[in-house]
Backbone of each chain as ProteinMPNN parsed JSONL, in Angstrom:
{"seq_chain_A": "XXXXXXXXXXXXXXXXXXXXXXXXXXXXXXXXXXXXXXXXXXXXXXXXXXXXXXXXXXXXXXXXXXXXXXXXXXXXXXXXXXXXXXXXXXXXXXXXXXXXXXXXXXXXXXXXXXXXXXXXXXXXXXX", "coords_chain_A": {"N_chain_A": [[68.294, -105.189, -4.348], [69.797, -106.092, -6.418], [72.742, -105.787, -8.126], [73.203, -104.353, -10.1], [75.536, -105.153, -11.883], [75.943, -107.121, -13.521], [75.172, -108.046, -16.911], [73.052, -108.92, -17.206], [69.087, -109.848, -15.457], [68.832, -112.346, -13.319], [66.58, -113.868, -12.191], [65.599, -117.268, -10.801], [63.14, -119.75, -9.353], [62.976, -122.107, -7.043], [60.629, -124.392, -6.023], [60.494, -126.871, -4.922], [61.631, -129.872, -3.361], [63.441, -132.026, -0.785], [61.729, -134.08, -1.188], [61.692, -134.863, -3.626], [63.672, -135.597, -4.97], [64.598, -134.815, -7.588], [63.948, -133.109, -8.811], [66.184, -131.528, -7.858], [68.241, -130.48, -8.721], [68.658, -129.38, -11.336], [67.745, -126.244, -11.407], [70.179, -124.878, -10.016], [72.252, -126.262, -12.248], [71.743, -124.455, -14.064], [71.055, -121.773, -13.12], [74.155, -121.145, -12.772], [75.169, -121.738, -15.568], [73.842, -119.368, -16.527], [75.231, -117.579, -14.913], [77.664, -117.809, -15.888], [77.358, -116.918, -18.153], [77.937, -114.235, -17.781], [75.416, -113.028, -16.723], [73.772, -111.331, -13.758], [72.467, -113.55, -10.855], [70.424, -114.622, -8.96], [68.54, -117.296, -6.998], [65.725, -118.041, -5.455], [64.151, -119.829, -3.07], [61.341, -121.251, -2.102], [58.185, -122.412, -0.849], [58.766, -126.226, -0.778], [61.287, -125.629, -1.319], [63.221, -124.783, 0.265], [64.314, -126.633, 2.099], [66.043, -128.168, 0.436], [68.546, -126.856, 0.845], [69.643, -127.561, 3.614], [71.982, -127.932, 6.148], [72.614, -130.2, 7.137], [72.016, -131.745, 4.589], [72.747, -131.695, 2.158], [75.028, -132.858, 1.728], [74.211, -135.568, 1.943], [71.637, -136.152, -0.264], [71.379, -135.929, -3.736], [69.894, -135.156, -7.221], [69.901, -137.692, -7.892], [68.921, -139.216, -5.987], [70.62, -141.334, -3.405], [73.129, -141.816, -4.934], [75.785, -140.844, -7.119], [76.883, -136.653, -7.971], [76.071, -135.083, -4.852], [73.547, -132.979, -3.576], [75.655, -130.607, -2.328], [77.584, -130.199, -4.765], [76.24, -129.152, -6.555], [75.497, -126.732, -5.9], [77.343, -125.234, -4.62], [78.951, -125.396, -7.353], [77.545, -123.003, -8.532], [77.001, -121.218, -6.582], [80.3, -120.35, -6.353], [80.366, -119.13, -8.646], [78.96, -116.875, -8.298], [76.502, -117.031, -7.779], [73.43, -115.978, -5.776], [71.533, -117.311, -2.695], [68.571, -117.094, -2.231], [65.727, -117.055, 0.918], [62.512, -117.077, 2.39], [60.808, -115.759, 5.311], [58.373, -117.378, 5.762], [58.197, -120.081, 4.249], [60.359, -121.556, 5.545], [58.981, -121.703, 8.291], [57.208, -123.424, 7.396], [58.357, -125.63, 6.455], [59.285, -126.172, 8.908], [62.26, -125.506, 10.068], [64.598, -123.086, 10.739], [66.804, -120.685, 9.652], [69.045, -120.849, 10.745], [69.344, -123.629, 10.186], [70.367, -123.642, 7.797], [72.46, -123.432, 5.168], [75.666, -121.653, 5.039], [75.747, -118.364, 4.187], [73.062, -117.95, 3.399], [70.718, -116.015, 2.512], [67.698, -114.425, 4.007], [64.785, -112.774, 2.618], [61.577, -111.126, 2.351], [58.324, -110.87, 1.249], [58.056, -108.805, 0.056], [60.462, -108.09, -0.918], [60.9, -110.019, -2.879], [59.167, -109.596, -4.516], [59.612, -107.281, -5.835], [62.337, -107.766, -6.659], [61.611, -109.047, -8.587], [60.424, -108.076, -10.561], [61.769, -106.116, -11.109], [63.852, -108.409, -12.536], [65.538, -109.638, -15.364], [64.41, -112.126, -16.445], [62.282, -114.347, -14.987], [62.311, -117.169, -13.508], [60.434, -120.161, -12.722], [60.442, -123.296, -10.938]], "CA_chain_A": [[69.35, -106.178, -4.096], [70.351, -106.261, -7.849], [73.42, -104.909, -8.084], [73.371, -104.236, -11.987], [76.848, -105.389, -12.533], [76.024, -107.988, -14.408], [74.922, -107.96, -17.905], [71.23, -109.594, -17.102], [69.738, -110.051, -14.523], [67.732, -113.713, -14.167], [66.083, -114.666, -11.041], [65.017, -118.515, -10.327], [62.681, -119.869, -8.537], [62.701, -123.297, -6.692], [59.731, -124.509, -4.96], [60.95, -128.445, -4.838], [62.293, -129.998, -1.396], [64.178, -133.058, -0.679], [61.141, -135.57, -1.538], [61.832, -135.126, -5.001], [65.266, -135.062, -5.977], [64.958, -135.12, -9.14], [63.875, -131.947, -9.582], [66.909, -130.914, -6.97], [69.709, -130.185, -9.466], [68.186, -128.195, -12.4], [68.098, -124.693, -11.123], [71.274, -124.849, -9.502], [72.277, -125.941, -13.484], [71.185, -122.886, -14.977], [71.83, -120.845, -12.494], [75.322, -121.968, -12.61], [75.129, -121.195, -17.22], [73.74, -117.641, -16.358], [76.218, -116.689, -13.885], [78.943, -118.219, -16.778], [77.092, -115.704, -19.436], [77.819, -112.578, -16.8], [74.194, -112.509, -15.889], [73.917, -111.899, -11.836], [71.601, -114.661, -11.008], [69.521, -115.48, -7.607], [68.053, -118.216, -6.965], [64.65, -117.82, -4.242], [63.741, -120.966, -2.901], [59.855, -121.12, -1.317], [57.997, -123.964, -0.674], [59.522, -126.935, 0.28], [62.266, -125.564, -1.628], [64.649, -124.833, 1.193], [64.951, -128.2, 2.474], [67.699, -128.372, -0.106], [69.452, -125.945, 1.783], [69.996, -127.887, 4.908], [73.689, -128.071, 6.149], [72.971, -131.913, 6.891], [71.046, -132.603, 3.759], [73.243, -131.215, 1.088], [76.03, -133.919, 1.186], [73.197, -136.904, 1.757], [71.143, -136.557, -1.294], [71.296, -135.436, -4.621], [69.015, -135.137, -7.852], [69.462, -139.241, -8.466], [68.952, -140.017, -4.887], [71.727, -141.375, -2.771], [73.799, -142.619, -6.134], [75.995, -139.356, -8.076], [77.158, -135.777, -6.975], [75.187, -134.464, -3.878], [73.798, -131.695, -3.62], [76.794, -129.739, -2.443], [78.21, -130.212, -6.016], [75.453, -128.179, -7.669], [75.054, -125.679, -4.868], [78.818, -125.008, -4.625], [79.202, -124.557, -8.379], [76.353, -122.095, -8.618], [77.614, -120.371, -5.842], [81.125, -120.158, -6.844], [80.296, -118.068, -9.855], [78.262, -115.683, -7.634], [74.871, -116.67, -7.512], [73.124, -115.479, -4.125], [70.455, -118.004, -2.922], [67.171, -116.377, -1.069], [64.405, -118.145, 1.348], [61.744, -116.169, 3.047], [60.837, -116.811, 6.935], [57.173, -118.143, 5.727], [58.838, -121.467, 3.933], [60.92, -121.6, 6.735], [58.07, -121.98, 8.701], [56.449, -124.366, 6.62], [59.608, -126.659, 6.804], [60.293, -126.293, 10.706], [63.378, -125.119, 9.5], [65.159, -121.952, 11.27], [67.599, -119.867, 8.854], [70.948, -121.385, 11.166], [69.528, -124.769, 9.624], [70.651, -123.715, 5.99], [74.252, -123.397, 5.175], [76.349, -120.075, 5.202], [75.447, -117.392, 2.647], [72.186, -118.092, 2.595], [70.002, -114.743, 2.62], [66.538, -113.94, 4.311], [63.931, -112.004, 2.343], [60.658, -111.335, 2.648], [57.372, -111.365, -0.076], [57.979, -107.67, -1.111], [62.106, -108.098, -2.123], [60.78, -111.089, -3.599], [58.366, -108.622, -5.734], [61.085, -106.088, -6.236], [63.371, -108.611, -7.403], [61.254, -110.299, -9.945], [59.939, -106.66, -11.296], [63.495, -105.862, -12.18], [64.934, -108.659, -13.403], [64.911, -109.167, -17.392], [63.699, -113.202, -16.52], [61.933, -114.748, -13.369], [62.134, -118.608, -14.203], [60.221, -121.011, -11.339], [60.359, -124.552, -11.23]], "C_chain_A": [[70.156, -106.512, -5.349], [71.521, -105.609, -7.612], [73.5, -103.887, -9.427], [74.797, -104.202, -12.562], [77.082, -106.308, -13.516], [75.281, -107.632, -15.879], [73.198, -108.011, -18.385], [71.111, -109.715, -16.042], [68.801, -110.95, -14.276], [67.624, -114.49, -12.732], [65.089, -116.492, -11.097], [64.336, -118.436, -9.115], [62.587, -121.252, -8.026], [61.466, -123.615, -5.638], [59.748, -126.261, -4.528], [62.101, -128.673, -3.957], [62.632, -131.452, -1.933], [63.469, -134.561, -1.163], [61.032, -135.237, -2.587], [62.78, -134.602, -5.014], [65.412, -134.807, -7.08], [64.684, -133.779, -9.641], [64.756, -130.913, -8.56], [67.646, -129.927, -7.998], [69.772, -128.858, -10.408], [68.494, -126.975, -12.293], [69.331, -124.101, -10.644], [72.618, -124.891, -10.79], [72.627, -124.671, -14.035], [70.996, -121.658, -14.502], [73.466, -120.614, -12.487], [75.52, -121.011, -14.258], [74.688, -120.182, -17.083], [74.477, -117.254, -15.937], [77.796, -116.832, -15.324], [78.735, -116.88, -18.163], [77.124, -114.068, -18.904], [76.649, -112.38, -16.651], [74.825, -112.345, -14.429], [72.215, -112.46, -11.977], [71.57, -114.317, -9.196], [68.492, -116.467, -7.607], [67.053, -118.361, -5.36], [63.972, -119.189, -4.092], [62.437, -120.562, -1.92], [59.4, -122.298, -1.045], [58.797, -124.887, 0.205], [60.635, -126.772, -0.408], [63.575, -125.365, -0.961], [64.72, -125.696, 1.882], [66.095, -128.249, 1.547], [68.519, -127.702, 0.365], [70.341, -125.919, 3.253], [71.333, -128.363, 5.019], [73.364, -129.686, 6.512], [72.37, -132.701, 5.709], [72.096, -132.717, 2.507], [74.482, -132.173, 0.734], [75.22, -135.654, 1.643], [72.086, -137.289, 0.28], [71.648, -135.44, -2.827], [70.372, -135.708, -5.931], [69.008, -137.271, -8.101], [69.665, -139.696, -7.146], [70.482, -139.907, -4.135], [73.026, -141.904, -4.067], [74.573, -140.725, -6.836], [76.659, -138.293, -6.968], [75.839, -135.462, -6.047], [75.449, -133.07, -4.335], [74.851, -130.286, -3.271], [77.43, -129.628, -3.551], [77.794, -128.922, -6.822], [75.191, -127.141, -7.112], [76.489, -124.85, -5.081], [79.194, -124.349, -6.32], [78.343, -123.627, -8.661], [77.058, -120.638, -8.011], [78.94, -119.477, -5.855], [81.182, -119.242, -7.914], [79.376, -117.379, -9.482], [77.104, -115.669, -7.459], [74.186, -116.878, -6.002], [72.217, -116.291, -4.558], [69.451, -117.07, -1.821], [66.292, -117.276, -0.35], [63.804, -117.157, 2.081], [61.16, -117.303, 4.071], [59.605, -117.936, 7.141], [57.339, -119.978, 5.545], [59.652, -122.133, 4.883], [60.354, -122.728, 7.534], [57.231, -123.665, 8.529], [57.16, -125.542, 6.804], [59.881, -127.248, 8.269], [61.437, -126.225, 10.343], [63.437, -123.385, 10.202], [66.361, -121.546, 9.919], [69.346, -120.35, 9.129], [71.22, -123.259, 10.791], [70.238, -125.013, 8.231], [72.193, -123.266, 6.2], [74.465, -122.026, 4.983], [75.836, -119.592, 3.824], [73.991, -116.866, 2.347], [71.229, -116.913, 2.94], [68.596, -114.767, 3.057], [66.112, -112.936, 3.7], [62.471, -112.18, 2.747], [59.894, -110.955, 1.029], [57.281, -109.693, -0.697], [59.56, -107.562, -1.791], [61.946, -109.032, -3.238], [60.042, -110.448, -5.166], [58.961, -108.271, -6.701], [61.71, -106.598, -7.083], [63.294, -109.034, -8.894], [60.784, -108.729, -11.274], [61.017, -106.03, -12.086], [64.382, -106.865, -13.237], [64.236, -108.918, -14.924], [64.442, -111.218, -17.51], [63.961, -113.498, -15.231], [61.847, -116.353, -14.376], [61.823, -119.638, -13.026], [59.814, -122.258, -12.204], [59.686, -125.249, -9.955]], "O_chain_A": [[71.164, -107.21, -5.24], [71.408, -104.708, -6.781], [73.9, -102.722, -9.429], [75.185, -103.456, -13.462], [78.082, -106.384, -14.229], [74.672, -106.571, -15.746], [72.49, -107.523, -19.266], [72.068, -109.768, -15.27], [67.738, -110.708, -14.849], [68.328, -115.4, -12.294], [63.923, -116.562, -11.485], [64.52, -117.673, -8.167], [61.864, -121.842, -8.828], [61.428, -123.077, -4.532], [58.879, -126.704, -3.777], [63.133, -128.02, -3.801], [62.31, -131.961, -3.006], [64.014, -135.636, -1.413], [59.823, -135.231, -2.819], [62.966, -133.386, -5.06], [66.52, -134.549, -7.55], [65.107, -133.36, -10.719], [64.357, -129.767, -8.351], [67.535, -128.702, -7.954], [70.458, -127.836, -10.373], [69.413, -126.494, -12.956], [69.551, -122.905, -10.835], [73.608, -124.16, -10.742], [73.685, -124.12, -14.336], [70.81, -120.642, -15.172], [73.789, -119.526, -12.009], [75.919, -119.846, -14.243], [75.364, -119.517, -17.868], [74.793, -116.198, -16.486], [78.68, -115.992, -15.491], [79.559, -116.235, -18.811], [76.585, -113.07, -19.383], [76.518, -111.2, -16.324], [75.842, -112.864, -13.966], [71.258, -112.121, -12.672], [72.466, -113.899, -8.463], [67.533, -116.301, -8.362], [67.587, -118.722, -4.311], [63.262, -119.612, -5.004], [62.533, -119.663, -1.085], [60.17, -123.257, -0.99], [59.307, -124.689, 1.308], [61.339, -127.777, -0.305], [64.69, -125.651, -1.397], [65.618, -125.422, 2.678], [67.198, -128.394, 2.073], [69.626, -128.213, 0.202], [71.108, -125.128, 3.803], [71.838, -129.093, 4.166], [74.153, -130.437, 5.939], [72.213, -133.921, 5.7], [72.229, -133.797, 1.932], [74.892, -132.25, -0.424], [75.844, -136.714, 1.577], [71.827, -138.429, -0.106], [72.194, -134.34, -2.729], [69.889, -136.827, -5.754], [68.008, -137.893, -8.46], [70.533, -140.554, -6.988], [71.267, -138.96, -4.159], [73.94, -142.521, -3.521], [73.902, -139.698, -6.933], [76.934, -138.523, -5.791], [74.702, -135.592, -6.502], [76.321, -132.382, -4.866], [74.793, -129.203, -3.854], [78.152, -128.638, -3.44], [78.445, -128.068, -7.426], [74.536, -126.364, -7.807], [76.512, -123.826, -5.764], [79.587, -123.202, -6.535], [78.788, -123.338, -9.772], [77.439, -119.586, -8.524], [78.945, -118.289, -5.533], [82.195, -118.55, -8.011], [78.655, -117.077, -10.433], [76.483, -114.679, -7.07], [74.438, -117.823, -5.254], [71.84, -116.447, -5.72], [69.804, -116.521, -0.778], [66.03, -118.331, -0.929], [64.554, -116.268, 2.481], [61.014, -118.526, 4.066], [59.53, -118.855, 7.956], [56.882, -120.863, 6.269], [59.566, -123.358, 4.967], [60.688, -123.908, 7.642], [56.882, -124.576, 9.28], [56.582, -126.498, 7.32], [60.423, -128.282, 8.661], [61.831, -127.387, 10.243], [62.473, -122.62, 10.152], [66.653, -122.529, 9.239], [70.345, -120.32, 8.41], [72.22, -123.969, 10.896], [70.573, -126.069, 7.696], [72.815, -122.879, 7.19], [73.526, -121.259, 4.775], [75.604, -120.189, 2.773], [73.627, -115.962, 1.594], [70.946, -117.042, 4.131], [68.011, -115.357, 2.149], [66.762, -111.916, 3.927], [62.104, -113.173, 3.375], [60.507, -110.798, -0.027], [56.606, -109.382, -1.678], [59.809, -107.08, -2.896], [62.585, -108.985, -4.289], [60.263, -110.701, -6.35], [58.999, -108.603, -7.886], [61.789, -106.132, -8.22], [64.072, -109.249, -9.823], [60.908, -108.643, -12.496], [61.108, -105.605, -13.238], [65.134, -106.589, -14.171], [63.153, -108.643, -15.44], [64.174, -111.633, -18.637], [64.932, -113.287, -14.504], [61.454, -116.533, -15.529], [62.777, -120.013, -12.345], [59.282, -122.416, -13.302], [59.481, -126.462, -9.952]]}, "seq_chain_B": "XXXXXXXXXXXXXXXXXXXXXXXXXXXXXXXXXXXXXXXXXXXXXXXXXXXXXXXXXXXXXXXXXXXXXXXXXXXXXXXXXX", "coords_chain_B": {"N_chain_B": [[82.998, -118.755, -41.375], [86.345, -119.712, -40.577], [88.637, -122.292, -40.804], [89.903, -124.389, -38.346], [92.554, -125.094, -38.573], [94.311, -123.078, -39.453], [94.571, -120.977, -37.506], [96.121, -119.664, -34.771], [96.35, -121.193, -31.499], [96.224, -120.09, -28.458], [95.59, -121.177, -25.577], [94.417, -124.608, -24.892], [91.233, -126.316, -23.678], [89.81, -128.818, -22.432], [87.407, -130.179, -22.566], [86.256, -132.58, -22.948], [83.7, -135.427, -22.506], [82.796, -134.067, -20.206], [79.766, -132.75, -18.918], [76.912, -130.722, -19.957], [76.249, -128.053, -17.325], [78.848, -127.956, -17.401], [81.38, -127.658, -19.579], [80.178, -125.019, -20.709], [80.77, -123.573, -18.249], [83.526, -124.018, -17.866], [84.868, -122.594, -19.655], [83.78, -120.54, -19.147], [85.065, -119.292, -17.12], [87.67, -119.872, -18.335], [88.284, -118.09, -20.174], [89.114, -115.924, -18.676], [91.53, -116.088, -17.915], [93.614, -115.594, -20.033], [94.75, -113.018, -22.899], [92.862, -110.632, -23.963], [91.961, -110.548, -27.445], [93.276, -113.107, -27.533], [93.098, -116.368, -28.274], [91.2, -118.88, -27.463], [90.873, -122.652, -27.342], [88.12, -124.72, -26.743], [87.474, -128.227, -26.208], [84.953, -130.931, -27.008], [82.483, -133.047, -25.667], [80.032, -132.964, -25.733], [76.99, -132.642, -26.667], [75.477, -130.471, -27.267], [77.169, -128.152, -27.231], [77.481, -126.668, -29.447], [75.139, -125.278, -30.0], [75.289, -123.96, -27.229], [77.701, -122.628, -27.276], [77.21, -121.098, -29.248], [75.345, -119.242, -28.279], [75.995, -118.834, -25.893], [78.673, -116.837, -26.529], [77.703, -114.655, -27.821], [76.241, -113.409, -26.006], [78.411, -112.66, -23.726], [80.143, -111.141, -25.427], [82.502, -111.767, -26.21], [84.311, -113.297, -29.452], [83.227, -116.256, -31.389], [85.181, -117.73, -33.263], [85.322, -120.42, -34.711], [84.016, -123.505, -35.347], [84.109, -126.856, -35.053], [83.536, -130.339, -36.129], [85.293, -133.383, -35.252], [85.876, -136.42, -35.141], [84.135, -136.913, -33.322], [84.806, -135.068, -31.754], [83.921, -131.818, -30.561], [85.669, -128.987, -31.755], [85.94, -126.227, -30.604], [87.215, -122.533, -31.268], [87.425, -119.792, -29.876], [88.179, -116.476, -29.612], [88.522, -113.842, -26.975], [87.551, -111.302, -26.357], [86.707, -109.008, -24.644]], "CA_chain_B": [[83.802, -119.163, -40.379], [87.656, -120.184, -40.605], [88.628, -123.952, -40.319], [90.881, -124.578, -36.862], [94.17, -125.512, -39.013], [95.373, -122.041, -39.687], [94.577, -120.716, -36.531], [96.931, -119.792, -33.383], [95.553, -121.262, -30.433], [97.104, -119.692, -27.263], [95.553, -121.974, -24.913], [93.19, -125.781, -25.045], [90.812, -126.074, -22.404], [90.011, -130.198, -22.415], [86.286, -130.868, -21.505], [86.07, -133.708, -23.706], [83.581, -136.444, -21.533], [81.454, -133.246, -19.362], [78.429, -132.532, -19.699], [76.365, -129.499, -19.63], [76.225, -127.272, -17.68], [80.242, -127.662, -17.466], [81.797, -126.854, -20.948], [80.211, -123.452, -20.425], [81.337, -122.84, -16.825], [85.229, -124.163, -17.744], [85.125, -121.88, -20.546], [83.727, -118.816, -19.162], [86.895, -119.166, -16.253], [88.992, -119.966, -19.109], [88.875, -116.974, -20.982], [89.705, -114.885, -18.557], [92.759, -116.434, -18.282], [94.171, -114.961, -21.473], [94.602, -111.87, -23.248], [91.749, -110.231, -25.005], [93.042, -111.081, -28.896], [93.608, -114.516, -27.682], [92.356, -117.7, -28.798], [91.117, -120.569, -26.42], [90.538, -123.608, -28.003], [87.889, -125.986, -26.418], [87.007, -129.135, -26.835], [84.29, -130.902, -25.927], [82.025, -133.963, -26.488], [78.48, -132.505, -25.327], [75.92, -132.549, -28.113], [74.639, -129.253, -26.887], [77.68, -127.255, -26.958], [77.185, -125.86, -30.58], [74.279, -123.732, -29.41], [75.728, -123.198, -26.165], [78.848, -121.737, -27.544], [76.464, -119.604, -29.685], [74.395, -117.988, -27.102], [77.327, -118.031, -24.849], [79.498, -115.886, -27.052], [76.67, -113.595, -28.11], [75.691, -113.031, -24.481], [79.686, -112.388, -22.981], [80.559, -110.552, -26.372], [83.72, -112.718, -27.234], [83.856, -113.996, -30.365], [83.296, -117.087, -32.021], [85.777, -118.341, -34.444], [84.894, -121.523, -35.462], [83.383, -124.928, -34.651], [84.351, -128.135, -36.009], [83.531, -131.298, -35.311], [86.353, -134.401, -35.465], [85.943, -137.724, -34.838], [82.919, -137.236, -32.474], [84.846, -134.133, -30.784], [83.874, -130.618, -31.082], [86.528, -128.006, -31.421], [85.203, -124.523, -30.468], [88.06, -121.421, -31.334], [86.748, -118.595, -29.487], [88.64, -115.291, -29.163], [88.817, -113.293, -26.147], [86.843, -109.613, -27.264], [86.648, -107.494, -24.08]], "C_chain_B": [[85.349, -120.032, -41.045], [88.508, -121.463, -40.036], [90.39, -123.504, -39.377], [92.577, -124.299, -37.218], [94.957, -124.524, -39.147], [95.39, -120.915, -38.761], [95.792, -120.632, -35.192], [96.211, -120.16, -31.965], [96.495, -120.806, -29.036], [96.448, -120.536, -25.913], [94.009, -123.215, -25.397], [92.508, -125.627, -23.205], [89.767, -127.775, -23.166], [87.965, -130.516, -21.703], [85.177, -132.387, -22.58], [85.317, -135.199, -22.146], [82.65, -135.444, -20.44], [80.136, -133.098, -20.121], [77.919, -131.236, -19.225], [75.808, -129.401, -18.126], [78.359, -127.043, -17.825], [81.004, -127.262, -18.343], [81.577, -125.069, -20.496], [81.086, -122.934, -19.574], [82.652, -122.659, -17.105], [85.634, -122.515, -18.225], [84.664, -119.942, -20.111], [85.182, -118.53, -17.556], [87.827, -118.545, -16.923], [89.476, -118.443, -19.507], [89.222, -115.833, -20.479], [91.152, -114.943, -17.76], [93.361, -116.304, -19.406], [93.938, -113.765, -21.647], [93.565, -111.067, -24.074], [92.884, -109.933, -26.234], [92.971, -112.321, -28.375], [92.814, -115.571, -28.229], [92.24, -118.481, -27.891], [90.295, -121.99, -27.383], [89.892, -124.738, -26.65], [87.44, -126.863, -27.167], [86.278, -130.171, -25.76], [83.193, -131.665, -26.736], [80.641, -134.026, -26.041], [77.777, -131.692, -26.263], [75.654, -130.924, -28.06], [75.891, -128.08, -27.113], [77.688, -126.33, -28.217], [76.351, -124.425, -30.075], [74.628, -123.351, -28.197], [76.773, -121.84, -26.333], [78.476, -120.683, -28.703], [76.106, -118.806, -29.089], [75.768, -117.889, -25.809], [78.343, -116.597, -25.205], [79.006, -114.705, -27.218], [76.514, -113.115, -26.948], [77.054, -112.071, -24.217], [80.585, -111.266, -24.303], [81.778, -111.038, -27.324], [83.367, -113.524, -28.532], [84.124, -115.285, -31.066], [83.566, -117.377, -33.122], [85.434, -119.178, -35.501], [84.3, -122.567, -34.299], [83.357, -126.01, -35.33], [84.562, -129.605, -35.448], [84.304, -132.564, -35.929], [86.348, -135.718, -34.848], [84.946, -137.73, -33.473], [82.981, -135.792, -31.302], [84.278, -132.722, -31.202], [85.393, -129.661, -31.013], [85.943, -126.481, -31.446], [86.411, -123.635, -30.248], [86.877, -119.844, -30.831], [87.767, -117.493, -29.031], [88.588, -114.207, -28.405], [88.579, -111.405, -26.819], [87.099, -108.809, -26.339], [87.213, -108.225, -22.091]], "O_chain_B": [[85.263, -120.886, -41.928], [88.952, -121.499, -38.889], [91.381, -122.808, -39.6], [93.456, -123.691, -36.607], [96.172, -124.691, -39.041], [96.081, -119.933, -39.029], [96.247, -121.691, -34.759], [95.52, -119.302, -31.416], [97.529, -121.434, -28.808], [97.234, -120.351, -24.983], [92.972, -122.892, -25.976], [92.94, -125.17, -22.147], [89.171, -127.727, -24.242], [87.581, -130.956, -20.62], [84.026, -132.803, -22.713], [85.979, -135.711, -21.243], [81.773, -136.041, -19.815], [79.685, -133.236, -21.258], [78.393, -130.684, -18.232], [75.105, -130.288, -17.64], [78.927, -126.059, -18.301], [81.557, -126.227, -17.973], [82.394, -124.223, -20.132], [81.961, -122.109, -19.835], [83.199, -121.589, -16.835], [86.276, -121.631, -17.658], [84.993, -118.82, -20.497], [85.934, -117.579, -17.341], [88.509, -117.54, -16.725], [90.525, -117.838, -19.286], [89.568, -114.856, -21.144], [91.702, -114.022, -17.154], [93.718, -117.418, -19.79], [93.142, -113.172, -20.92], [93.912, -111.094, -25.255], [94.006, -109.429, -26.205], [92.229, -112.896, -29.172], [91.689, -115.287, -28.64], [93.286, -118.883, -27.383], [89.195, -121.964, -27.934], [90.59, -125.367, -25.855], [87.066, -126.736, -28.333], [86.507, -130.38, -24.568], [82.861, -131.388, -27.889], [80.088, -135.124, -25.974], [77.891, -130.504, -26.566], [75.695, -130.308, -29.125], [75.431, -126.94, -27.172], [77.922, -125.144, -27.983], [76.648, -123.247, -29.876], [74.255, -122.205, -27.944], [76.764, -120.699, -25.872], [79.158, -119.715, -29.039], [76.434, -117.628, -29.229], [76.201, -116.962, -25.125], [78.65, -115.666, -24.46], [79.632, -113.703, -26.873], [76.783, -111.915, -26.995], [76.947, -110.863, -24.429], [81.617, -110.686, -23.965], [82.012, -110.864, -28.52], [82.376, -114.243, -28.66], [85.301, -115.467, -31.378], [82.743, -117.41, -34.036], [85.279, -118.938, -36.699], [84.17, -122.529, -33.075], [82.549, -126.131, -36.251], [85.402, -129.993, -34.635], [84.01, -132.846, -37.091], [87.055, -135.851, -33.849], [85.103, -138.624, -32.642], [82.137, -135.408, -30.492], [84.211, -132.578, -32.423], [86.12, -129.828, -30.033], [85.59, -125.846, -32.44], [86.878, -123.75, -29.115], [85.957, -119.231, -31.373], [88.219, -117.695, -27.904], [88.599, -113.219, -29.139], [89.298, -110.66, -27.484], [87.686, -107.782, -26.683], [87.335, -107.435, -21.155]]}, "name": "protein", "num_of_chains": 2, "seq": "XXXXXXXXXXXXXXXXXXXXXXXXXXXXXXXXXXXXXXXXXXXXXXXXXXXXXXXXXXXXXXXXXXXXXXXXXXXXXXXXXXXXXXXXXXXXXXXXXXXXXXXXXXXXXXXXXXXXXXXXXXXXXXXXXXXXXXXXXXXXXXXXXXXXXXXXXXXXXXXXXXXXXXXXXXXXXXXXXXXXXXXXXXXXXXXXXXXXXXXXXXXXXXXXX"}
């Protein structure tokens, strides 16, 4: 799934869901400053990490609660400079969350692209 | 490094008041709005952007002019490489 157009190539990992905001924002960050340094960046959310992903969640909270940008701010600029987000159907699962709950773009893998992914790139970084 | 004053700047890019990760982001837009040779002059009042605009430049290959800091602002001259 790499393409190798980019310069680096620097997969994230989020495993942090909506009951802690605080650790919403971060990866979305620095995903965001990689994609600005021509890395190509993805960002694989597991856990209860794709709860941030929900098309009704993403303009209700953000990393300081209901107070600040929502998460559409930090998702949007991330995105905007090309970084693909991933969730696999297990977390999904885990969530009660279906794939048409998360907003457009957002990619289905499973636990061997997830392998693949991390085997290639030149940094895996989970939070 | 070569102080700002005798410099041509062909465009400012204003992020005086953001905070990281923004400086970077403006700036990696910016520059490709200009001509490789050019100069973009930001500026920009986020403690962090010194080493940002190190490892940024190093990373993207453009190069870093100067960096000078004025009355609390930074000025970062970075030239447009490839």
């Amino acid at each position: 799934m790499w393409t190798g157009e980019g310069e680096a190539k620097v997969l994230y990992v989020q495993t942090h869901g909506v009951s802690d905001p605080g650790r919403s924002a971060t990866p979305f960050f620095l995903a965001a400053s990689a994609a600005a340094m021509d890395a190509e960046v993805m960002i694989y959310f597991t856990m209860y990490g794709p709860t941030l992903l929900q098309k009704d969640v993403i303009d209700k909270i953000g990393p300081k609660g209901d107070v600040g940008q929502p998460l559409r701010y930090f998702i949007e600029q991330a995105t905007g400079l090309g970084v693909r987000l991933l969730v696999c159907q297990p977390s999904l699962d885990l969530n009660d969350l279906s794939i048409d709950d998360l907003i457009e773009g957002t990619t289905m893998i499973g636990g061997a692209a997830f392998n693949d992914l991390a085997i290639q790139a030149d940094a895996v970084i989970s939070f | 490094m070569s102080d700002s004053a005798d410099q041509v700047v062909d465009q400012v890019l204003d992020c005086t008041g953001l905070q990281c990760p923004l400086p970077v982001i403006k700036t990696s837009q910016a520059i490709k709005t200009i001509e490789v040779g050019q100069i973009l002059e930001l500026l920009a009042t986020d403690p962090g952007v010194e080493p940002d605009m190190n490892a940024w430049t190093r990373r993207t290959g453009n190069e870093l002019v100067s960096i000078n800091q004025d009355a609390g602002v930074f000025h970062v001259l970075i030239r447009r490489a490839r």
